[in-house]
N, C-alpha and C positions, 0 to 999 in steps of 0.2 A: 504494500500500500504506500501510496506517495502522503510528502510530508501535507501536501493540500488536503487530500484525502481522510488524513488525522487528524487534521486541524477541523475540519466539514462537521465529521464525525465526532469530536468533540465539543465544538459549539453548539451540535444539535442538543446533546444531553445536556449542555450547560444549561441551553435556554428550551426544553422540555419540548424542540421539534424532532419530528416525524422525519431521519433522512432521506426517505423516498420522495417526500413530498420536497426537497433542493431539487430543483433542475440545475447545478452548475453550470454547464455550456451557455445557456439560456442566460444568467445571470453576467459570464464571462464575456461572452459575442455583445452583449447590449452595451457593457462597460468600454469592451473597445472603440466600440460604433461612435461611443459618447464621446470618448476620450482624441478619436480621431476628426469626427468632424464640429465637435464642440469647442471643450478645453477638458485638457487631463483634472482638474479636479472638479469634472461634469460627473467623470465617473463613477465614483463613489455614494454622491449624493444623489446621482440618479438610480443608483443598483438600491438605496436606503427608500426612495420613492417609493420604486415598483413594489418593495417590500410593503411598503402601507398600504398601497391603493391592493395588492393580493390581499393581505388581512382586511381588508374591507370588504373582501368578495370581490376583485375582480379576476379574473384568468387571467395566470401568468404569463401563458403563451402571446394573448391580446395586446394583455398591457404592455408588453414588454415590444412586440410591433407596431404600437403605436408610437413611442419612444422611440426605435429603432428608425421609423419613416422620419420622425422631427430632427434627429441629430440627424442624418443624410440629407437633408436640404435646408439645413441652419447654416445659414450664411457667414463667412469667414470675415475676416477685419476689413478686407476691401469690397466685400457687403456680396461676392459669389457662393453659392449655393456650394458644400461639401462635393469635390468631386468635379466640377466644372472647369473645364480648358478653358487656358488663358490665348486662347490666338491673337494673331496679329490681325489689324484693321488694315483700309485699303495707304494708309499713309504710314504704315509700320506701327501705328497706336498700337495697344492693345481692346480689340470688343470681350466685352464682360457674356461668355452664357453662349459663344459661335462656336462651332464645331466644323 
């Protein structure tokens, strides 16, 4: 077993959850997602999010692709969407969003 794995496994019994009921992957992939086209300490508090809005009843799977669509087209500091080419315009500029 990996040291994540123990560490999983033991927070579960700290705090009296069910380890079937962790999706890790799930929890991992949204953290990057955030952490990539957000800012790295999106991470975290968005993994601490999803964990409230599931105790409230919502699907983890859901909630966690709803978040997952919002940090891929949250726009970076020069205001382009996660993931958008920077091409050059007809006068070498660059256009925001052309491909």
């Amino acid at each position: 077993m990996s040291v994540l794995e123990d560490w999983i496994n033991a927070a579960c019994l700290e705090l009296g959850l069910d380890r079937g009921d962790i999706d890790r992957d799930l929890v991992l992939d949204l953290a990057r997602d955030v952490a990539h086209g957000v800012a790295r300490p999106g991470a975290p508090l968005t993994a601490y999010l999803l964990g409230l809005a599931v105790g409230r009843g919502a699907p983890a799977r859901d909630a966690a692709a709803r978040l997952t669509e919002m940090a891929e087209g949250w726009p970076d500091a020069a205001g382009r969407a996660a993931g958008t080419p920077d091409v050059p315009g007809p006068a070498g500029e660059r256009v925001l969003g052309e491909a």
